[in-house]
N, C-alpha and C positions, 0 to 999 in steps of 0.2 A: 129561380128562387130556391132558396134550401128550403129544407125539411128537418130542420131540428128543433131538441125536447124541450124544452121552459119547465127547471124547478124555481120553487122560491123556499128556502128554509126558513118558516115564520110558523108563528100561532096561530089562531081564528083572531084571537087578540092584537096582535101585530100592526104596530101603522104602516103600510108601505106605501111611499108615493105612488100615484096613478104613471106618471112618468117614468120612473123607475121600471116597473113595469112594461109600458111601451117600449121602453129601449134596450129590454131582454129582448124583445120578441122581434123587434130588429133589428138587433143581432144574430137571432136566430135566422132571419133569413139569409143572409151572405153566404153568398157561393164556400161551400165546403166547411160551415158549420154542422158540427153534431150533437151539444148538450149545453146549454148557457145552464149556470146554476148564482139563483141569487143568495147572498148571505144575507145572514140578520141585519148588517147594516145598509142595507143595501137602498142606493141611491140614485135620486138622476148625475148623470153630468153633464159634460159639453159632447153629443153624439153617441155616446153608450154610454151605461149604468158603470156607475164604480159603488167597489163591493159586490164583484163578481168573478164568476173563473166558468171560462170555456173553453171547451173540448174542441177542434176544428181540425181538418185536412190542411188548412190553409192557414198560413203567417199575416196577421194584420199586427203590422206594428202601432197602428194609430190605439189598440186595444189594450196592448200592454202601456204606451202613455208616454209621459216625459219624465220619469223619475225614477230609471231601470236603476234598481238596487235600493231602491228605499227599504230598511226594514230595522227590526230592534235588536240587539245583542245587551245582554245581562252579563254582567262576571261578578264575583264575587271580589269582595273586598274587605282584607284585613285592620282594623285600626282597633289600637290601643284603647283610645280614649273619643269617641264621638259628639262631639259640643256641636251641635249644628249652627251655630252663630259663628264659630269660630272656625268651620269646616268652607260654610260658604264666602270668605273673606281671603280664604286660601285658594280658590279654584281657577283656576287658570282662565286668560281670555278664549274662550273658543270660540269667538268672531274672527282671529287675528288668523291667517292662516300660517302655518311653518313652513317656510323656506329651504330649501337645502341645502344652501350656501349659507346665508344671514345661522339658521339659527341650526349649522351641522353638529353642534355641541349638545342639541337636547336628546337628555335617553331616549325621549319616548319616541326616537327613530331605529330604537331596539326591534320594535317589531314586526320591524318592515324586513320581509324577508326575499330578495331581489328585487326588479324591476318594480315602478309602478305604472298599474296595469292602464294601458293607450296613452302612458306616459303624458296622465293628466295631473299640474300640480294647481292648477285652479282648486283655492278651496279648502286645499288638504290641510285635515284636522283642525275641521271649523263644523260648526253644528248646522248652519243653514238657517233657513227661515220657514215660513208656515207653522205647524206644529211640532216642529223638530224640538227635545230637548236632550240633554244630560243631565241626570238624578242622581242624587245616593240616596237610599229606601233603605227601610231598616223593616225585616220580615215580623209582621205580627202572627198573626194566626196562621199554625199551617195544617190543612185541609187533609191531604194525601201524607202520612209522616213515611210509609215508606217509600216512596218516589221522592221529597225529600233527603232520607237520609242518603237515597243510590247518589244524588247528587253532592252530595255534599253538605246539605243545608240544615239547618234550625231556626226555631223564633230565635229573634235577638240578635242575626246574622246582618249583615251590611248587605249589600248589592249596588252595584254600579247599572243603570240603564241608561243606553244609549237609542237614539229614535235617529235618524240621518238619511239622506239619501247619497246618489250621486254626484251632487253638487256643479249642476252641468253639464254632467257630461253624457247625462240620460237625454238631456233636453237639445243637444245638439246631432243626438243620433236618431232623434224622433224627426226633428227640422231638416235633417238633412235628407229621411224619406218624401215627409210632405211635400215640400218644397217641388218635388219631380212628382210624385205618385198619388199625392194625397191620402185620402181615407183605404185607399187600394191597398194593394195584398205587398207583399218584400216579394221582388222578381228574382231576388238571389234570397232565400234563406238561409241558405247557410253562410253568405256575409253576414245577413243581420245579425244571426243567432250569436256571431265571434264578435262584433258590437257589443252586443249585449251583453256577454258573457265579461268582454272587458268590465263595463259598466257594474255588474253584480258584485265582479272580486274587487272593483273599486272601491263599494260600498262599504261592502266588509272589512276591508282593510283602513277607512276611514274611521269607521268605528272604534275598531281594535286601538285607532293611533290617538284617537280623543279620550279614550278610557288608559291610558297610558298617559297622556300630559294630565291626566286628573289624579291619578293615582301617585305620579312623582310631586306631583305637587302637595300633595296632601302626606306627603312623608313614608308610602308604601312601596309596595314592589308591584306590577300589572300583573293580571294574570287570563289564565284563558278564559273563554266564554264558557256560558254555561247552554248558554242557548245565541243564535246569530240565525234570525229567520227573515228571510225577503219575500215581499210582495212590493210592487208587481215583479213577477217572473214568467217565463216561458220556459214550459218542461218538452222535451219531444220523447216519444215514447214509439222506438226500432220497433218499427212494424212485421210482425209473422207474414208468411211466405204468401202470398194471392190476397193479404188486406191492407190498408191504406194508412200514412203515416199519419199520426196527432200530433198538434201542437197543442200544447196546454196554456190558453192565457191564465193567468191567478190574478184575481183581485182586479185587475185592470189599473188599481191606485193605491197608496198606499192606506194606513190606517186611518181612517176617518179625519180625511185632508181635504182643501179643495184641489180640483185637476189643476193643472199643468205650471204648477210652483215647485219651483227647484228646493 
């Protein structure tokens, strides 16, 4: 059995599920766990907490989940004139997915820059389902003005938010462990990890390409992110000379989702 730490980042005040709970501390046990840490939102799932990140020796892919690359990217967005009635009447379907044949004429294949990555087109530049969406937000109050201004930003500013995951392709690299291995450890990790990694820059790149059909739609130019942050992720962290490699699961899931929806 392992011997690893149980935080939980909460108040005295704090509800946290009793199960929740339990499903840190068995996670802590698993061979080559070293630090489960629970976040504020932190939850039961289905076999371990989501809204979590653990430290371990050891690759359990069932930890990181079926939705490798889910996460948000912000960019910013230029417009003239903002009529929110007449901005949402403009926005592209992002149920439909793009083609690369049928629909090779849309720009917003501008910003795909090579390959796409495990040359998965299931999906592509479609928003998904669960809690997934695309926003446009318009900045009211801002808190930090100089961390603002490094960015770019002010009240009054637009922003594009985008919420996506994988679209698949997280949930068929999680099915294809189970299936042999179960809840067990990646017998290759560094297979999984190039899985996954596909998976992450799939993410990001779907995002990118859905804030692009929104943006040509609405009569602008795309532009970069200002932020593109993923959970679930695994970090590995090159271990010094005579100590033991980390895997970092993050999150386990992504933002206050249920498990295992694409």
């Amino acid at each position: 059995m392992g011997s690893a730490t149980v935080t939980v980042f909460a108040s005295p005040t704090s509800w946290i599920e009793s199960d929740a709970l339990a499903q840190c501390h068995q996670v802590a046990a698993l061979d080559g766990m070293i630090h489960v840490a629970g976040m504020p939102d932190l939850r039961p799932g289905k076999g371990a907490p989501i809204g979590a990140a653990m430290a371990s020796a050891v690759l359990y892919p069932f930890l990181v989940g079926s939705d490798i690359g889910c996460g948000i990217a912000v960019l910013p967005l230029k417009l003239k004139r903002a009529v929110p009635e007449k901005l949402a009447a403009r926005f592209p379907d992002l149920d439909r997915a793009l083609d690369p044949e049928q629909d090779a004429d849309d720009p917003a294949w501008a910003v795909v820059k090579g390959d796409i990555p495990a040359g998965h087109l299931e999906g592509l530049g479609t928003v998904g389902r669960g809690n997934h969406f695309v926003e446009l937000a318009r900045i009211g109050t801002v808190f930090e003005p100089g961390h603002a201004s490094r960015l770019g930003l002010a009240a009054g500013d637009l922003v594009l938010i985008v919420h996506s995951g994988s679209r698949g392709l997280g949930e068929r690299i999680l099915r294809a462990h189970t299936e042999v291995h179960g809840a067990g450890p990646a017998p290759d990790p560094g297979a999984y990890l190039a899985l996954h990694d596909d998976a992450v820059r799939w993410g990001s790149l779907n995002r990118r390409l859905m804030a692009a059909r929104v943006a040509h739609a609405l009569g602008t130019e795309p532009t970069e992110p200002l932020v593109d942050t993923t959970v679930p992720l695994v970090t590995y962290k090159t271990p010094d000379l005579g100590s033991t490699p980390q895997m970092d699961h993050r999150d386990h899931r992504d933002h206050r989702r249920k498990r295992g929806r694409p």
